[in-house]
Each structure stands twice: as structure tokens, then as C-alpha cells.
ZALUM-733029 format. One line per 8 residues: number of its first residue (from 0); their letters; for each residue x, y, z of N, C-alpha, C, CB. Coordinates in steps of 0.1 Angstrom, whole numbers. Each point is the difference from the previous one (the first is absolute). Glycine has a CB too. Layout:
BEGIN
NUM) A) X:Y:Z:X:Y:Z:X:Y:Z:X:Y:Z | ...
***
This chain:
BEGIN
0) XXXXXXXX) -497:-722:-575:7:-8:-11:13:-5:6:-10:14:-18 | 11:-24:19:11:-6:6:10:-1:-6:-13:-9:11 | 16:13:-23:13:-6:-11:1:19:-5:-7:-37:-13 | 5:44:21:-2:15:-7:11:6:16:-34:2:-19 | 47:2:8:10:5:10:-5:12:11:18:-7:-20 | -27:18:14:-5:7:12:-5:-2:4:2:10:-3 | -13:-21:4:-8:-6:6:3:-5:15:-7:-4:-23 | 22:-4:19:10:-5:14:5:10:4:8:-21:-6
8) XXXXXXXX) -1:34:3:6:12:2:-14:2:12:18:10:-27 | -31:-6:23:-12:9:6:-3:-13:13:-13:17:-27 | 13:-31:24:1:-12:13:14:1:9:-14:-19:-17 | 24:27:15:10:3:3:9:-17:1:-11:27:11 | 13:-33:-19:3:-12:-9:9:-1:-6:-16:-2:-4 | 23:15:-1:10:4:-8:3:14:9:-8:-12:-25 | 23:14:27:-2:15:4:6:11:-10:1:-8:23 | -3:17:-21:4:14:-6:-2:14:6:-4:-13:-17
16) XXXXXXXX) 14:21:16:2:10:3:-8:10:0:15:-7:-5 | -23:8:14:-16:8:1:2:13:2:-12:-18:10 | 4:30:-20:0:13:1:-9:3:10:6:4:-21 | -16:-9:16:-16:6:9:-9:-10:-2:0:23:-5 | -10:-30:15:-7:-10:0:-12:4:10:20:-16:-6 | -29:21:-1:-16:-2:2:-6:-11:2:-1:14:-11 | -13:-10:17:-10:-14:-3:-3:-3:-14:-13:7:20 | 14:-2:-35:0:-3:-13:9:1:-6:-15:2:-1
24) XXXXXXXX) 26:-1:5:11:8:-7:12:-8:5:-12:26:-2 | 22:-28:-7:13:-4:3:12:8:-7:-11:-24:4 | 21:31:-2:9:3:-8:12:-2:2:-12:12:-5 | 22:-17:-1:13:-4:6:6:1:-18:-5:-19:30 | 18:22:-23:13:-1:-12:-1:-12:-8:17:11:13 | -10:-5:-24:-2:-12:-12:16:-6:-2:-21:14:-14 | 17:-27:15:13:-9:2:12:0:-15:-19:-19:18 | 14:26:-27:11:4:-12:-6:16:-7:6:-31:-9
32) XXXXXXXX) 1:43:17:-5:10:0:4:5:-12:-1:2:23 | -11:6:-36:1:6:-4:7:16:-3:-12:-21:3 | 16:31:12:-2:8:4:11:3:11:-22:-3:-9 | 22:12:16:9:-1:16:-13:4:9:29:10:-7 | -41:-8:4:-11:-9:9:-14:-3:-13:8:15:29 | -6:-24:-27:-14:-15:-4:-5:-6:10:11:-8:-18 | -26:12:18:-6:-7:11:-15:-2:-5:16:11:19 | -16:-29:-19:-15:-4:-2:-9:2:9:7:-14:-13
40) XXXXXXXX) -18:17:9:-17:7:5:-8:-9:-3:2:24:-6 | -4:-37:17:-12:-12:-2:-10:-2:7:13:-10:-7 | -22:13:5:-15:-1:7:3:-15:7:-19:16:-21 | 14:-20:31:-1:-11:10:-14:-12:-7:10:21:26 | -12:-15:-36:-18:-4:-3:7:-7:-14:-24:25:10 | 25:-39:-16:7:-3:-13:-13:7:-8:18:-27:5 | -12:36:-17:-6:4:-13:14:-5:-8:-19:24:6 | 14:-33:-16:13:-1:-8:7:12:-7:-10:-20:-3
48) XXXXXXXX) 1:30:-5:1:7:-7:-6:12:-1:6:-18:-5 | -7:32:1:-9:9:-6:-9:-8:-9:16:18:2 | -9:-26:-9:-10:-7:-11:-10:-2:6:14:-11:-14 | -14:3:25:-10:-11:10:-8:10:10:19:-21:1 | -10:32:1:-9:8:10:-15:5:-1:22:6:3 | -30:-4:7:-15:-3:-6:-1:19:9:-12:-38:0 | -9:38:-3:-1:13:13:2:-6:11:-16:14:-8 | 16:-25:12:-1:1:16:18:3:9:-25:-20:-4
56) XXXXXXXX) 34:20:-8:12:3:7:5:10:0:3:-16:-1 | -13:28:-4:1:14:-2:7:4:13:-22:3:-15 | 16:-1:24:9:5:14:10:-6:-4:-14:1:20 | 22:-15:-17:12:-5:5:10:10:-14:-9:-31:14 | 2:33:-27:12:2:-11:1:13:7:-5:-12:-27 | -8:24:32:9:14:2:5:2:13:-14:11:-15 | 16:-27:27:10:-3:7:10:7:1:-7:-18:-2 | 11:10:-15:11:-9:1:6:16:-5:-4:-34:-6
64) XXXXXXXX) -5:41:-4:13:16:-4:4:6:14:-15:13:-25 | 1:-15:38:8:9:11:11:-3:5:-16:5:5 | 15:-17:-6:15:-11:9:10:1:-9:-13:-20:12 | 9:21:-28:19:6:-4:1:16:9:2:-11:-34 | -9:23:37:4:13:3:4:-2:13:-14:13:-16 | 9:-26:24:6:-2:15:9:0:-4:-11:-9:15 | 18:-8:-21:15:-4:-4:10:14:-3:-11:-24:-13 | 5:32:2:10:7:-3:4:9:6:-5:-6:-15
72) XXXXXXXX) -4:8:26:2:11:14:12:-9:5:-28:11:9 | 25:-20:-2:9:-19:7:14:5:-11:-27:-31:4 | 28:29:-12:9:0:-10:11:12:-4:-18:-14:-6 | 7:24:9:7:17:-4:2:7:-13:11:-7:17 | -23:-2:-22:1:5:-14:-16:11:-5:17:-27:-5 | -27:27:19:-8:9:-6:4:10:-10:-8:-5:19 | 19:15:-10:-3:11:-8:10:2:-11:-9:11:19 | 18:-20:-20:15:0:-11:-10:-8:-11:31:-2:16
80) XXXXXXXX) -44:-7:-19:-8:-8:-12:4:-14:4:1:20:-22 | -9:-27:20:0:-14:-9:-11:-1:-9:10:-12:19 | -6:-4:-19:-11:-8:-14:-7:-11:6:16:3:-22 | -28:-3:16:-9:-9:6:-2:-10:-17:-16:19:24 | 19:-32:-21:-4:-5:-11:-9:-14:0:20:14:-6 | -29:-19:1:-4:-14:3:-1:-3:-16:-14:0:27 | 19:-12:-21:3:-9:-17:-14:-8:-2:30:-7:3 | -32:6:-13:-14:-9:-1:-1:-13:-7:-9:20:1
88) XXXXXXXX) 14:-34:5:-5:-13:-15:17:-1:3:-25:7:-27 | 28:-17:16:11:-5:0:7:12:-15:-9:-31:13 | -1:34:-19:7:10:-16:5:10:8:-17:-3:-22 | 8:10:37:-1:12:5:11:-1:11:-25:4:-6 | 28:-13:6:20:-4:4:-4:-3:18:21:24:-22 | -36:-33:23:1:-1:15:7:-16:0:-25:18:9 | 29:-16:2:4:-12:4:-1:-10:10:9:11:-9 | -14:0:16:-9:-14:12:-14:8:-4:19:-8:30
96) XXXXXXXX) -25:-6:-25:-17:3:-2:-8:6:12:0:-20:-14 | 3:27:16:-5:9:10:1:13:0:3:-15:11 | -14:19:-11:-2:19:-6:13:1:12:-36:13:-8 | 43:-2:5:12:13:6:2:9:-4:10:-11:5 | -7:25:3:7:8:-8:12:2:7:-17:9:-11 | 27:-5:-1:11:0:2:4:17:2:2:-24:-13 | 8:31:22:0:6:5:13:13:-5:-14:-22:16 | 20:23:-25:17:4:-4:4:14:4:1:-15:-21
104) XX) 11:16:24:0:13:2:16:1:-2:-23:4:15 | 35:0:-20:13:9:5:8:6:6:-7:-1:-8
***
């Protein structure tokens, strides 16, 4: 998707501050941090949405939970907790169209 900001982030098009980067997986900081660490979790594969997600991207979604527990290792927040959250739709307060999860922690 060429007009889909992680899309250029994952073509390395756009840069950003990268946690951990797999062959499916991209995570890097979020450019208006909710948190004192926020870090988005974006599969390399465009799914717009949970809405959209089908079976065949079964693997890449339970990816994407391991690559938040890398990050939060990267991060240092394993064992003190974070929050995993993904927004869904525009009601479900997503904002770019591309499935992510968002990463928070304290």
C-alpha cells in the first residue's frame, strides 16, 4: 500500500526508531507517546485491520504477541507489566489502516 505510513516505515521510506525487526515483524517507538515507553508492533504483511484479518494470517497475529514480549525484554519492562492494546475501525480509535499493536508501559 503505498499511501499507508507503515507500509513506507516497513520499505524503509520513512524512518523510525526501531526496537526489533524480524522477517514479519517491525516495532519501533511511537512518534506521540502515550506512555514513557510506546512502541508499535506491525506485521511487514499489510492487514488493515482485526476486522479484515482472515485464517490465513493466524501465524503472523500470534507473531506479532511474541514480538511485543521481545520488545518488552528490548525495553525493560517484562517483569515491572505493560499493556498490549490494538484499536479496531475508526469508532475503535485506529488511526492508520494497518493492523498494530501498541505496546505501553511506565
Amino acid at each position: 500500500m503505498l499511501d499507508c505510513i507503515f507500509c513506507q516505515i516497513i520499505a524503509e521510506k520513512i524512518s523510525a526508531e526501531t526496537v526489533l525487526n524480524t522477517n514479519d515483524i517491525i516495532a519501533f517507538k511511537d512518534i506521540k507517546p502515550k506512555a514513557r515507553v510506546h512502541i508499535l508492533l506491525v506485521p511487514k504483511i499489510h492487514i488493515t485491520s482485526v476486522q479484515t484479518a482472515e485464517s490465513r494470517d493466524q501465524a503472523i497475529l500470534g507473531k506479532l504477541i511474541l514480538a511485543a514480549k521481545k520488545a518488552a525484554v528490548k525495553m525493560g519492562v517484562l517483569e515491572t507489566g505493560f499493556k498490549l492494546l490494538i484499536n479496531c475501525g475508526k469508532q475503535g480509535g485506529q488511526e492508520v489502516d494497518h493492523l498494530h499493536i501498541h505496546l505501553l508501559a511506565n
